[in-house]
MDTraj code that builds the backbone (N, CA, C; nanometers):
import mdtraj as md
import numpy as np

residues = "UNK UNK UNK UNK UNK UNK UNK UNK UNK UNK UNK UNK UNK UNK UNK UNK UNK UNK UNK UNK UNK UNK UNK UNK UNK UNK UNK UNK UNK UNK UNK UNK UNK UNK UNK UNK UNK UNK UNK UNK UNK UNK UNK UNK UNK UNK UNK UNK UNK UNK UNK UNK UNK UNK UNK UNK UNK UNK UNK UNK UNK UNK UNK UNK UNK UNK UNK UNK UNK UNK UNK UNK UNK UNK UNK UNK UNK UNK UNK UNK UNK UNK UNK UNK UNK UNK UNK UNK UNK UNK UNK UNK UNK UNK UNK UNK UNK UNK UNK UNK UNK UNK UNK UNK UNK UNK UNK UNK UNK UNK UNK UNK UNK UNK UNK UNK UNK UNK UNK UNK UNK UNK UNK UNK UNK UNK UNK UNK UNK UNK UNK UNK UNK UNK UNK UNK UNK UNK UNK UNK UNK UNK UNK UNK UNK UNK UNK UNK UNK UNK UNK UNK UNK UNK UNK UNK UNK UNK UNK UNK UNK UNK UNK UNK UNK UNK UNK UNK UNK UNK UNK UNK UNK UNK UNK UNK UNK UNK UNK UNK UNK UNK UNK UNK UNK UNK UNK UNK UNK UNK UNK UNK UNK UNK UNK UNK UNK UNK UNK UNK UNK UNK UNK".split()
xyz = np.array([
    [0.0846, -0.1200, 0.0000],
    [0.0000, 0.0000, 0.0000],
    [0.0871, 0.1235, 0.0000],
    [0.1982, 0.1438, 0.0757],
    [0.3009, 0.2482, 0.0661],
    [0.3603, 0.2540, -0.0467],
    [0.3767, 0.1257, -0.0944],
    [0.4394, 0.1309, -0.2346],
    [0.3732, 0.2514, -0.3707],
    [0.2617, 0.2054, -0.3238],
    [0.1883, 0.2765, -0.4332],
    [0.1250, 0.4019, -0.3793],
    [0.1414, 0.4824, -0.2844],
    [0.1799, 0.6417, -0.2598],
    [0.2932, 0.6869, -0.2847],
    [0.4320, 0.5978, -0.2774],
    [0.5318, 0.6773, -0.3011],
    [0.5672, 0.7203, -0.3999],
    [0.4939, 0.6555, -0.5264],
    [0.5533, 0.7579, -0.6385],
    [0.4901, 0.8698, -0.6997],
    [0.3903, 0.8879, -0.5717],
    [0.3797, 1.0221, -0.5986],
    [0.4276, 1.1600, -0.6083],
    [0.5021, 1.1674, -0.5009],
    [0.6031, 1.2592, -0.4624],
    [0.6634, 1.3295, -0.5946],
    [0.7056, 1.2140, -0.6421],
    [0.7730, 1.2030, -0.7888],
    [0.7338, 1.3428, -0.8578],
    [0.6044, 1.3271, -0.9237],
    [0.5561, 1.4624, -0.9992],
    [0.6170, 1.5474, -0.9930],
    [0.6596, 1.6168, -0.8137],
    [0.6474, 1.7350, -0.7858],
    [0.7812, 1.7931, -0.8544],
    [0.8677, 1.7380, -0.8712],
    [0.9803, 1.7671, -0.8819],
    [0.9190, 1.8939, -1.0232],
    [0.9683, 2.0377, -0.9848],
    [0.8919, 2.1507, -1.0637],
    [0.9889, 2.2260, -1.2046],
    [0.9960, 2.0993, -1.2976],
    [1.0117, 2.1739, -1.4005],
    [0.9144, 2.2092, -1.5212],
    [0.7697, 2.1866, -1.4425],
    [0.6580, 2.2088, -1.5131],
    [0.6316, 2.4173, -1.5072],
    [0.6877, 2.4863, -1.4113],
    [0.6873, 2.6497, -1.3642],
    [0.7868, 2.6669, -1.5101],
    [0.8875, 2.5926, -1.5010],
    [0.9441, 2.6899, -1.6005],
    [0.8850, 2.7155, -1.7516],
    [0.8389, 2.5473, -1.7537],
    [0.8189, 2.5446, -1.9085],
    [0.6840, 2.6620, -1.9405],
    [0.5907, 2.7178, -1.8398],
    [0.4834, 2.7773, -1.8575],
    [0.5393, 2.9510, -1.8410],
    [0.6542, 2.9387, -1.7359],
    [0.6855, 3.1058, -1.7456],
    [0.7861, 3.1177, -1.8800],
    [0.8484, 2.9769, -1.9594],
    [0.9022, 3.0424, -2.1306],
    [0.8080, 3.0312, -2.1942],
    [0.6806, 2.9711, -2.1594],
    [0.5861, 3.0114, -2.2641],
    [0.5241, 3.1832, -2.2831],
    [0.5036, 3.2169, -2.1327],
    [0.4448, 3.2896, -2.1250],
    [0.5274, 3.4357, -2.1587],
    [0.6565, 3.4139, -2.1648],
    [0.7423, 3.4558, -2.2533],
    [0.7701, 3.5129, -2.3527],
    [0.7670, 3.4010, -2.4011],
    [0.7380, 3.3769, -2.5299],
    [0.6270, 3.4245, -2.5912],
    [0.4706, 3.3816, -2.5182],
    [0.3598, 3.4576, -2.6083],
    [0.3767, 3.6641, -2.6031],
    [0.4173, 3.6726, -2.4625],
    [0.4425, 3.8598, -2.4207],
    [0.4530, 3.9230, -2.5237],
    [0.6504, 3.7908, -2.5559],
    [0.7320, 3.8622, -2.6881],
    [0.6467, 3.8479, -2.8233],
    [0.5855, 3.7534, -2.8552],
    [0.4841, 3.7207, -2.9716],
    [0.4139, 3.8678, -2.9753],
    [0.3055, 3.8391, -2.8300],
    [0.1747, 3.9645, -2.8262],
    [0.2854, 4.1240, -2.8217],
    [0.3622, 4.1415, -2.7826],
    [0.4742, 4.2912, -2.8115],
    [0.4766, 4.2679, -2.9652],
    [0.5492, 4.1924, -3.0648],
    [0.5507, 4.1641, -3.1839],
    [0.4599, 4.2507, -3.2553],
    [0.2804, 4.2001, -3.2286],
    [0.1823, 4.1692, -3.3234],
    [0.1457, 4.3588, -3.2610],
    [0.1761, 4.3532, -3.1784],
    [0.0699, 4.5008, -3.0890],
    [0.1910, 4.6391, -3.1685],
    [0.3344, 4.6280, -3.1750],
    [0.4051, 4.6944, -3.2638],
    [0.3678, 4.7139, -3.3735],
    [0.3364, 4.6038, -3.5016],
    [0.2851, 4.5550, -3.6068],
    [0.1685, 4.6451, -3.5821],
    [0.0821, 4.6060, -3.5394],
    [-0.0089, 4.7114, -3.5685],
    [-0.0191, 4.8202, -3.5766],
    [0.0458, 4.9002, -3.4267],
    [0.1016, 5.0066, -3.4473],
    [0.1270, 5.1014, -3.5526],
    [0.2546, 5.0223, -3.6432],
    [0.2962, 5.0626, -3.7423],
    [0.2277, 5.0308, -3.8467],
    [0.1290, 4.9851, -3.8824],
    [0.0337, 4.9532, -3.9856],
    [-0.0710, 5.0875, -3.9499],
    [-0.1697, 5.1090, -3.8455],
    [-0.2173, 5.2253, -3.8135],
    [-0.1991, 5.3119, -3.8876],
    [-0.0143, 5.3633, -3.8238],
    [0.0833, 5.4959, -3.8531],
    [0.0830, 5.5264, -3.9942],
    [0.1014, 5.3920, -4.0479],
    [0.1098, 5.4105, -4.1690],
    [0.0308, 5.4077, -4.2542],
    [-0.1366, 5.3952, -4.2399],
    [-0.2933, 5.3965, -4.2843],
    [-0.2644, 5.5826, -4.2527],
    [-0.2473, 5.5974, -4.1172],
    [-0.2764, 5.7578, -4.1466],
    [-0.1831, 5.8295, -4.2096],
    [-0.0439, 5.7968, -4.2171],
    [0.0184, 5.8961, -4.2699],
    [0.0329, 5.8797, -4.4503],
    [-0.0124, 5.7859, -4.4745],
    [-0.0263, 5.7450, -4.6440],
    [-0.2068, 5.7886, -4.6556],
    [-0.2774, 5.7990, -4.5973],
    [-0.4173, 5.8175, -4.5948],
    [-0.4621, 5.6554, -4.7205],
    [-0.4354, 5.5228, -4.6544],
    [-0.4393, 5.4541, -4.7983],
    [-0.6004, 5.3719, -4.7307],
    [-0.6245, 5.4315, -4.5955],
    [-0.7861, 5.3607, -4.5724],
    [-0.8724, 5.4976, -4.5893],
    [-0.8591, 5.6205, -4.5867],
    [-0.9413, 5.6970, -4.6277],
    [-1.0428, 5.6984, -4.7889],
    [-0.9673, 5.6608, -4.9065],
    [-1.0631, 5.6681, -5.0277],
    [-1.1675, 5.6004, -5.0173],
    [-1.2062, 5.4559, -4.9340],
    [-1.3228, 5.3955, -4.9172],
    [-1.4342, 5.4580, -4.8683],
    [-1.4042, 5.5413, -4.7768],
    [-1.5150, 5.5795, -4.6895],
    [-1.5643, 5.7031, -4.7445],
    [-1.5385, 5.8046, -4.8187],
    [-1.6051, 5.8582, -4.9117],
    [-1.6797, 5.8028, -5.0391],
    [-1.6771, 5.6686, -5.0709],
    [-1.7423, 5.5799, -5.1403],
    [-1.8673, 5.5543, -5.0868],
    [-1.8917, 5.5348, -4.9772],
    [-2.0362, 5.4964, -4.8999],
    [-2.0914, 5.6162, -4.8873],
    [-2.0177, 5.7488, -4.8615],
    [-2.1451, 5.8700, -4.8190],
    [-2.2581, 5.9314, -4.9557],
    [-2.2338, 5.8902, -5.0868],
    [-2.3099, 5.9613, -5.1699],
    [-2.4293, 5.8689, -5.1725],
    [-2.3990, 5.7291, -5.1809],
    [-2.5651, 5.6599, -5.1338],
    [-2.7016, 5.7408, -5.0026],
    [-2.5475, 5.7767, -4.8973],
    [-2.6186, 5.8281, -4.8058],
    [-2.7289, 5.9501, -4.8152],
    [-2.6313, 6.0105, -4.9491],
    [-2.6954, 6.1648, -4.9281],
    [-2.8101, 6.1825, -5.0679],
    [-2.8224, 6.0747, -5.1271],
    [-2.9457, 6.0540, -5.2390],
    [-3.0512, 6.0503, -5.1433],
    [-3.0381, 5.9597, -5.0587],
    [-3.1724, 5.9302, -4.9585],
    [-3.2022, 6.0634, -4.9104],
    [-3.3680, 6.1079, -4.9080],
    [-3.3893, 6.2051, -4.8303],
    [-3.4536, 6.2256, -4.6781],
    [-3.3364, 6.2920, -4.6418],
    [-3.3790, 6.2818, -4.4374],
    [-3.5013, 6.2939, -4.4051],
    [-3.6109, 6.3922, -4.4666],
    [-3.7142, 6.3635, -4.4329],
    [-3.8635, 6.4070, -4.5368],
    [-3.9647, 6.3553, -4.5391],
    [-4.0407, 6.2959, -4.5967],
    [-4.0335, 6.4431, -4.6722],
    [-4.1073, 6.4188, -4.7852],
    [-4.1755, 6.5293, -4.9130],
    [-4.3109, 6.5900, -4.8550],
    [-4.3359, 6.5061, -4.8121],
    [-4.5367, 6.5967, -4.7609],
    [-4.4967, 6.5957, -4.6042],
    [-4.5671, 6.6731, -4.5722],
    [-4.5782, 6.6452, -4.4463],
    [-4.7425, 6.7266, -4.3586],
    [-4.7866, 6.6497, -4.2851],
    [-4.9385, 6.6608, -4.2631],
    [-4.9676, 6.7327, -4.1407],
    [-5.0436, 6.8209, -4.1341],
    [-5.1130, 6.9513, -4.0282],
    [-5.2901, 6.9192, -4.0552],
    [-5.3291, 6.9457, -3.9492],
    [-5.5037, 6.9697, -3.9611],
    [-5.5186, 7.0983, -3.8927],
    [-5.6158, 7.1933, -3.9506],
    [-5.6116, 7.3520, -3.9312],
    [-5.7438, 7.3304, -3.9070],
    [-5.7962, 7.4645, -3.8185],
    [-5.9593, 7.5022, -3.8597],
    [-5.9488, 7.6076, -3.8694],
    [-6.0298, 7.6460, -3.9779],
    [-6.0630, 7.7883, -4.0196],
    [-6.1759, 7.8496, -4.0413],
    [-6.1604, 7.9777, -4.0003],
    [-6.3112, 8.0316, -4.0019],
    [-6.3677, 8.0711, -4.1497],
    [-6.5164, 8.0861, -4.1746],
    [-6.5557, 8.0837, -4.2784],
    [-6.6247, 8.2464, -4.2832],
    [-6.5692, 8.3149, -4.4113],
    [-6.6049, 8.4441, -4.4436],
    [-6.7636, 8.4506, -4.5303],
    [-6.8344, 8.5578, -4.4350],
    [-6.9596, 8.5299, -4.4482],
    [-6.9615, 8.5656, -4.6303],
    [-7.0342, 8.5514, -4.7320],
    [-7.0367, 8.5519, -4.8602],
    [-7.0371, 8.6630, -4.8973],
    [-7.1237, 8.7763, -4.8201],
    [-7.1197, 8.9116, -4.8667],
    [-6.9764, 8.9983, -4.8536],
    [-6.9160, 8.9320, -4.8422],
    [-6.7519, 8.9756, -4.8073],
    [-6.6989, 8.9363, -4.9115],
    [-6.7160, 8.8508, -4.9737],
    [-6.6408, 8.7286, -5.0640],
    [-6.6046, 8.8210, -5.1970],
    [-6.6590, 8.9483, -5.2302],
    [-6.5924, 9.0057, -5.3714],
    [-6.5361, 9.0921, -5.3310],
    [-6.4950, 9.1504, -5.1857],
    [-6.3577, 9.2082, -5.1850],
    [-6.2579, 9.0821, -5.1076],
    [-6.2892, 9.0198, -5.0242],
    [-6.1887, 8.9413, -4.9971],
    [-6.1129, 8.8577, -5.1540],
    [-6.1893, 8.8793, -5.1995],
    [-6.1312, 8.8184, -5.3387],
    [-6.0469, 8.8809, -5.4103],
    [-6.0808, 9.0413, -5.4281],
    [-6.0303, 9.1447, -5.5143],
    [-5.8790, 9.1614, -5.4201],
    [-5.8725, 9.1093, -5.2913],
    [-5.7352, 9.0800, -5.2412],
    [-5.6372, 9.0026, -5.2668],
    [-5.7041, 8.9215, -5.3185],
    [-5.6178, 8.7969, -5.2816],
    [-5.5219, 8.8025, -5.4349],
    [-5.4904, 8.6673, -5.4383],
    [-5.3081, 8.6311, -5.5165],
    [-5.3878, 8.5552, -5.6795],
    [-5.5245, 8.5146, -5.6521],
    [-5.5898, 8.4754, -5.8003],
    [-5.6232, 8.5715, -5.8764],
    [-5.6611, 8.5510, -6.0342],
    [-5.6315, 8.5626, -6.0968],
    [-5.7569, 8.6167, -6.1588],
    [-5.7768, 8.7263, -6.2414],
    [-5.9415, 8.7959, -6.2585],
    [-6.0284, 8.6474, -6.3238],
    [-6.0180, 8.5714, -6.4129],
    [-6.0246, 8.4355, -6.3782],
    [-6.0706, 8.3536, -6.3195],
    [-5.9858, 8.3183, -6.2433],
    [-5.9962, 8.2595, -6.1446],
    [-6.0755, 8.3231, -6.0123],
    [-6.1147, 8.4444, -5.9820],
    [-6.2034, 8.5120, -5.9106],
    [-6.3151, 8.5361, -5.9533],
    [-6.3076, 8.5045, -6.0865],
    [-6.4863, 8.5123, -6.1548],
    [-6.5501, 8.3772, -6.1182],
    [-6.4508, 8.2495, -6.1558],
    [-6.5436, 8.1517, -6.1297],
    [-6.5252, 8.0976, -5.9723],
    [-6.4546, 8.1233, -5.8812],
    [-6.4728, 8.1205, -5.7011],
    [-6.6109, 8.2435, -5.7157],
    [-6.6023, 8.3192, -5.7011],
    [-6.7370, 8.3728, -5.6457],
    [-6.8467, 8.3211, -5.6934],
    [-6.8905, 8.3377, -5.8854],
    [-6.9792, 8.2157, -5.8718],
    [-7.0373, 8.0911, -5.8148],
    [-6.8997, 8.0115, -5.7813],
    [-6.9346, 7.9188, -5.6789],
    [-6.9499, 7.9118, -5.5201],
    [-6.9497, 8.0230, -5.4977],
    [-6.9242, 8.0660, -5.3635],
    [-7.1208, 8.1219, -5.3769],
    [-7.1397, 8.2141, -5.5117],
    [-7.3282, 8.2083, -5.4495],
    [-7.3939, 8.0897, -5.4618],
    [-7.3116, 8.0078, -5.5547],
    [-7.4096, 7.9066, -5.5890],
    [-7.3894, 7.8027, -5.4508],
    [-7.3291, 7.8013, -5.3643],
    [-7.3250, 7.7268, -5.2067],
    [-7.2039, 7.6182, -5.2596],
    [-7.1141, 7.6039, -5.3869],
    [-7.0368, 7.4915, -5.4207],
    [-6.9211, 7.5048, -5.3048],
    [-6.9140, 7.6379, -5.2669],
    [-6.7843, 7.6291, -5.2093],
    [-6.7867, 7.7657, -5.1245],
    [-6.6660, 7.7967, -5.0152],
    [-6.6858, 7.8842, -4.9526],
    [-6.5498, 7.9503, -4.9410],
    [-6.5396, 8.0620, -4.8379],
    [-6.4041, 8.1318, -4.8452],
    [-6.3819, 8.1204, -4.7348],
    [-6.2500, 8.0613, -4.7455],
    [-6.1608, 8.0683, -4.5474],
    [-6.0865, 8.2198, -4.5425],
    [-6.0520, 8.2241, -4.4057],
    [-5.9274, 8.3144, -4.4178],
    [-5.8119, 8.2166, -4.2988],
    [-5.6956, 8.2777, -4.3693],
    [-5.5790, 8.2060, -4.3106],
    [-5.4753, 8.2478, -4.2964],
    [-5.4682, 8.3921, -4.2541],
    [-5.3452, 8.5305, -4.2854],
    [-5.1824, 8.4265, -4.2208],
    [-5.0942, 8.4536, -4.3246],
    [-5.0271, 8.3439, -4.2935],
    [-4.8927, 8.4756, -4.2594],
    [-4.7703, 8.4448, -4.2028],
    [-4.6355, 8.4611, -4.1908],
    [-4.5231, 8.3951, -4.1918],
    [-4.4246, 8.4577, -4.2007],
    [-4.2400, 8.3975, -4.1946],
    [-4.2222, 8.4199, -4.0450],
    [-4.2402, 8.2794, -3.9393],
    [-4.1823, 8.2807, -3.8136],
    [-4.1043, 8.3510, -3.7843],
    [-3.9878, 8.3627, -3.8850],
    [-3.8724, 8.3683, -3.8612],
    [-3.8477, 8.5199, -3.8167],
    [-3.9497, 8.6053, -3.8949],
    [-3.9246, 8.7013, -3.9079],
    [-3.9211, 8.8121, -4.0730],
    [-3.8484, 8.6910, -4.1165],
    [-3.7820, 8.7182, -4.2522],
    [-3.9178, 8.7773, -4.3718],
    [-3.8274, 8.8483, -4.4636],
    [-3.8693, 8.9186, -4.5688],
    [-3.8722, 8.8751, -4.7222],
    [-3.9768, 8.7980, -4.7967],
    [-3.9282, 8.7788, -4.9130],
    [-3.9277, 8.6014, -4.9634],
    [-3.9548, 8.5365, -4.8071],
    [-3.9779, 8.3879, -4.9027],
    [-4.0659, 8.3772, -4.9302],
    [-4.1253, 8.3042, -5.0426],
    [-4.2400, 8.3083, -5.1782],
    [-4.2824, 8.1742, -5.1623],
    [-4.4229, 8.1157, -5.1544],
    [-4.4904, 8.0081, -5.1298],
    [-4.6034, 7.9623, -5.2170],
    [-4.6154, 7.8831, -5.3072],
    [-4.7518, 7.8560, -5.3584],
    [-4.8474, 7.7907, -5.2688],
    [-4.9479, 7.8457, -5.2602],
    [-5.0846, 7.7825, -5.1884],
    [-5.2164, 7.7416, -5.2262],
    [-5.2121, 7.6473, -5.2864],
    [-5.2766, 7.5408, -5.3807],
    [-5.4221, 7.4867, -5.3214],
    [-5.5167, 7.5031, -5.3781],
    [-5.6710, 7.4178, -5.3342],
    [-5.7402, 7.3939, -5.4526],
    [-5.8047, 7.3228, -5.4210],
    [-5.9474, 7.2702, -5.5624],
    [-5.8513, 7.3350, -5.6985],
    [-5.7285, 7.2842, -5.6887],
    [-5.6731, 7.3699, -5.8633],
    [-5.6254, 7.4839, -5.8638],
    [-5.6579, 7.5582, -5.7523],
    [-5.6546, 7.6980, -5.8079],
    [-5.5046, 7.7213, -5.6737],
    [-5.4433, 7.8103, -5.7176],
    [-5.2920, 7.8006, -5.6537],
    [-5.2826, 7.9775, -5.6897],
    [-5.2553, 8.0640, -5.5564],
    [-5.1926, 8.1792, -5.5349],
    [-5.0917, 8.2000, -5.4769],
    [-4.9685, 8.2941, -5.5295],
    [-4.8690, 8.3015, -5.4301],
    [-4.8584, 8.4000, -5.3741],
    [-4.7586, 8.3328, -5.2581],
    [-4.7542, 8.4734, -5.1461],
    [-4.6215, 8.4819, -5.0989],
    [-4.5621, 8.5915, -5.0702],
    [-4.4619, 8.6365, -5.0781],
    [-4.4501, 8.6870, -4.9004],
    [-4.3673, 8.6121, -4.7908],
    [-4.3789, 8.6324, -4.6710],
    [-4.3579, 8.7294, -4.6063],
    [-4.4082, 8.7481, -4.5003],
    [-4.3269, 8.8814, -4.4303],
    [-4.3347, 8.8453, -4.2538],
    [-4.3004, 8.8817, -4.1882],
    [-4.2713, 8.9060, -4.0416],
    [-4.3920, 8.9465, -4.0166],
    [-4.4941, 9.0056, -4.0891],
    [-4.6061, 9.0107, -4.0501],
    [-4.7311, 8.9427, -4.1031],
    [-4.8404, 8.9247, -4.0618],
    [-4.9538, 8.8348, -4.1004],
    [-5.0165, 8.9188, -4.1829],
    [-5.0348, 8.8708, -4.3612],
    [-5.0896, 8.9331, -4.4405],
    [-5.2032, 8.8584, -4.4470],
    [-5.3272, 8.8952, -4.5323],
    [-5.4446, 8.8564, -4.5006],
    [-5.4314, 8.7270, -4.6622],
    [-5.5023, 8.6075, -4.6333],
    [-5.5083, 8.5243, -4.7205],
    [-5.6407, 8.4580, -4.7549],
    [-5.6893, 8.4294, -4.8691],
    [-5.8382, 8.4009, -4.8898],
    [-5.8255, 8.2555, -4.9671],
    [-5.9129, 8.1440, -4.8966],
    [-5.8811, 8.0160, -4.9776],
    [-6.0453, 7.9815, -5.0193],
    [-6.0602, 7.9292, -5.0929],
    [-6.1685, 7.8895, -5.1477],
    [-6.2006, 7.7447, -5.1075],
    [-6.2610, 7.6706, -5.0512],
    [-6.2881, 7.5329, -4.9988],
    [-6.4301, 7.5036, -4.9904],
    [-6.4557, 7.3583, -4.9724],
    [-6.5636, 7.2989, -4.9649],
    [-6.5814, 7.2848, -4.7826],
    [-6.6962, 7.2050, -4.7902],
    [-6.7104, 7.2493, -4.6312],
    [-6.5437, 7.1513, -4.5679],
    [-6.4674, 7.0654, -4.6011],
    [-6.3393, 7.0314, -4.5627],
    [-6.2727, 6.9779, -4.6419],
    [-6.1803, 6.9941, -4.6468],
    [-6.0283, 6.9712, -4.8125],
    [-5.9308, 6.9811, -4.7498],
    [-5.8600, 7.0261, -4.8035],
    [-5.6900, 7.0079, -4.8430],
    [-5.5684, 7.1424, -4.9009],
    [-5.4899, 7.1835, -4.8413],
    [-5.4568, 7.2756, -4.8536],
    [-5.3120, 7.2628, -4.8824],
    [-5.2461, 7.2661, -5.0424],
    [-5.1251, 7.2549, -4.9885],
    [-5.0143, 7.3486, -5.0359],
    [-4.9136, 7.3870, -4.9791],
    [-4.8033, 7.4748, -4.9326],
    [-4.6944, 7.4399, -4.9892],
    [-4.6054, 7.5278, -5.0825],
    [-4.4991, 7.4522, -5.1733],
    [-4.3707, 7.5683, -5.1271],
    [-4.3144, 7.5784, -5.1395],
    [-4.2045, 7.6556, -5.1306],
    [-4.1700, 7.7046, -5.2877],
    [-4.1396, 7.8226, -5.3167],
    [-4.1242, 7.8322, -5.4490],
    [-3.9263, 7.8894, -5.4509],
    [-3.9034, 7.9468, -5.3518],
    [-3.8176, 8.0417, -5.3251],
    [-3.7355, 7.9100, -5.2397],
    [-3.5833, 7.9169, -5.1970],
    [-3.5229, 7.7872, -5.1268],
    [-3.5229, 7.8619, -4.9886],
    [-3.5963, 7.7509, -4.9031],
    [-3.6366, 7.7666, -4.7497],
    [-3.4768, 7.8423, -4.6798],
    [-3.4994, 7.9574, -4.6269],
    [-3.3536, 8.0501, -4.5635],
    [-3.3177, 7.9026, -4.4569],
    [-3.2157, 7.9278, -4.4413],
    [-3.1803, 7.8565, -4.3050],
    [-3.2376, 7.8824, -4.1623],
    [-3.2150, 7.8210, -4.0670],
    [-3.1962, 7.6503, -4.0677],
    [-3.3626, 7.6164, -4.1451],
    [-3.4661, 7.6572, -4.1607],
    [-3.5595, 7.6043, -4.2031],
    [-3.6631, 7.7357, -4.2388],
    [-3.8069, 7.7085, -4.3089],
    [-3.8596, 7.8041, -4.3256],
    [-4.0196, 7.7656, -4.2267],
    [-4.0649, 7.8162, -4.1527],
    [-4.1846, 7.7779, -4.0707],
    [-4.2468, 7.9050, -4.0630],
    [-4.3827, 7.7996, -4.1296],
    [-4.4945, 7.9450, -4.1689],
    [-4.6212, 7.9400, -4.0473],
    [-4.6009, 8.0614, -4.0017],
    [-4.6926, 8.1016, -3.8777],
    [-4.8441, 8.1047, -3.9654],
    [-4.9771, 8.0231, -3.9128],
    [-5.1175, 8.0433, -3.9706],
    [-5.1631, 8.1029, -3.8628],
    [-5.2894, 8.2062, -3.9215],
    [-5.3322, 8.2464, -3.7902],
    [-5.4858, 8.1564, -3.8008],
    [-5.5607, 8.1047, -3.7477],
    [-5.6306, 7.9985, -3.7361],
    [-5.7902, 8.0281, -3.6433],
    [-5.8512, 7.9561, -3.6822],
    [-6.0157, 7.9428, -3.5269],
    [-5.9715, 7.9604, -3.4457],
    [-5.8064, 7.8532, -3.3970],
    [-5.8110, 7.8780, -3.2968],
    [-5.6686, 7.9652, -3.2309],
    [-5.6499, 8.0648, -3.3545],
    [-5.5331, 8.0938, -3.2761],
    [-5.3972, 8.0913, -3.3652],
    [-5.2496, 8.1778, -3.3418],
    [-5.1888, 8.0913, -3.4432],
    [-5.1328, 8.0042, -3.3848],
    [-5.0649, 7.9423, -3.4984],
    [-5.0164, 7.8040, -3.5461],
    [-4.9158, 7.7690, -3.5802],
    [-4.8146, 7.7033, -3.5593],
    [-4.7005, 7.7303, -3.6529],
    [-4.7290, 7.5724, -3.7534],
    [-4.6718, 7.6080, -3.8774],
    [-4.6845, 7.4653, -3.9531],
    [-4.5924, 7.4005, -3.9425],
    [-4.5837, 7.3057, -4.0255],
    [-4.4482, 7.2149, -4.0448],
    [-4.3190, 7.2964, -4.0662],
    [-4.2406, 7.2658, -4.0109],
    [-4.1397, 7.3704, -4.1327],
    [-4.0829, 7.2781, -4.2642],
    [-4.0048, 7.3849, -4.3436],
    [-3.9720, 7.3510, -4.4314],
    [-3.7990, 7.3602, -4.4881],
    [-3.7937, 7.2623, -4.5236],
    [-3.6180, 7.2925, -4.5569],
    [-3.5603, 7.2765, -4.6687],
    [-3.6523, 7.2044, -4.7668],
    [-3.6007, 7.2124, -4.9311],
    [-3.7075, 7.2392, -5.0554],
    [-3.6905, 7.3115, -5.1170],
    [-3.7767, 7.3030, -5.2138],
    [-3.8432, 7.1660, -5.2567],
    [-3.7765, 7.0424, -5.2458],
    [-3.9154, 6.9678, -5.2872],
    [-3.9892, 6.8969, -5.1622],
    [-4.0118, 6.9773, -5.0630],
    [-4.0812, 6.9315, -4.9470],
    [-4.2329, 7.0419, -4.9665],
    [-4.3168, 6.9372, -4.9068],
    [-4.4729, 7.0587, -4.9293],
    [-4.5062, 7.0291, -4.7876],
    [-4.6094, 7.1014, -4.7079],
    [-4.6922, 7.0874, -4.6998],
    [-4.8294, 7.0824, -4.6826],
    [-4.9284, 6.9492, -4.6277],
    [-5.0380, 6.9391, -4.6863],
    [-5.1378, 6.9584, -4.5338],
    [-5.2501, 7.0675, -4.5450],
    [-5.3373, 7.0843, -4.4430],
    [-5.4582, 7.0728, -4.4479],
    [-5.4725, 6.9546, -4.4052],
    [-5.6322, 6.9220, -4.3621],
    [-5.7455, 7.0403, -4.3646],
    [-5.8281, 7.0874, -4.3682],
    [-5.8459, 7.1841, -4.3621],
    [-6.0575, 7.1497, -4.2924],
    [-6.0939, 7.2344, -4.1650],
    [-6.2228, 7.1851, -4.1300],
    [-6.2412, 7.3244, -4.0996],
    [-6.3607, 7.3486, -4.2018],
    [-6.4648, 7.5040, -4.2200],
    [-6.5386, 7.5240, -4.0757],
    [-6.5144, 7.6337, -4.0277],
    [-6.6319, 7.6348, -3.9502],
    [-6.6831, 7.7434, -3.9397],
])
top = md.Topology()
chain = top.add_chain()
for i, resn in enumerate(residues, 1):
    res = top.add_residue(resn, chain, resSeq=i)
    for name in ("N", "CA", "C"):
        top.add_atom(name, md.element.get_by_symbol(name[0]), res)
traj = md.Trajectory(xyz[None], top)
């Protein structure tokens, strides 16, 4: 029975420490090697710039896509101008002798009615130009810092929509409505082919 404990001892004898501290050595000097190597691969990506030409390859996909949508949707209420008003509110507005002959016609005949919607440049600003489009008929208006008076022709509820004609000033162009209930600010706007489109409920 002693026999066969004693050769245990044996094992201990420890030249198993060394062989693991020249490994470990050994890998340091390896991992110093590979971590230099890189180093100098880095150094030399930036100072040759030879990984930069790729990555201007991916941004023009990026910038076809547009950040944000073409329409974009508001619901307004607006008050309705009693009819006996309707041939000077007309003789104001941005249409066209035309186009003001056949809105008032339809305006006695009950087809349609007149909002008002005196609109502005939030911003302040002087001079950005907007088409404002309903049932076909499209007037422009030319903004100001202050609320000019605007006349739309509608059914008892439609659709109103807002184009930019002029390129939105920076950072954006946001058109103040004055409204039933108050003003409003709309969507803003930041490129000419962005609109947008307002619900529109007569009351």
């Amino acid at each position: 029975m002693t026999s066969q404990y004693e050769p245990r001892p044996e094992p201990r004898a420890q030249p198993l420490p060394s062989e693991p501290a020249s490994r470990s050595r050994a890998l340091w000097g390896g991992g110093g090697l590979i971590a230099a190597l890189t180093v100098g691969a880095g150094a030399f990506f930036y100072t040759h710039n030879t990984a930069v030409p790729p990555v201007p390859a991916v941004a023009p996909p990026s910038q076809s896509t547009p950040a944000v949508p073409a329409a974009q949707t508001a619901a307004v209420q607006l008050s309705m101008l009693p009819p006996a008003k309707a041939p000077a509110a007309l003789a104001k507005s941005g249409f066209s002798p035309a186009d003001r002959a056949r809105i008032l016609a339809a305006v006695k005949d009950g087809k349609m009615r007149l909002v008002e919607m005196p609109v502005l440049d939030a911003s302040g600003a002087v001079g950005q130009t907007i088409d404002v489009t309903v049932s076909g008929l499209t007037q422009r208006v030319v903004l100001t810092g202050k609320f000019q008076h605007l006349v739309i022709p509608i059914v008892e509820a439609g659709q109103i929509l807002i184009a930019p004609v002029s390129m939105p000033h920076a950072p954006a162009l946001t058109i103040g409505a004055l409204t039933a209930l108050g003003p409003e600010a709309l969507p803003a706007l930041m490129t000419l082919d962005q609109r947008v489109l307002l619900n529109v409920i007569v009351q």
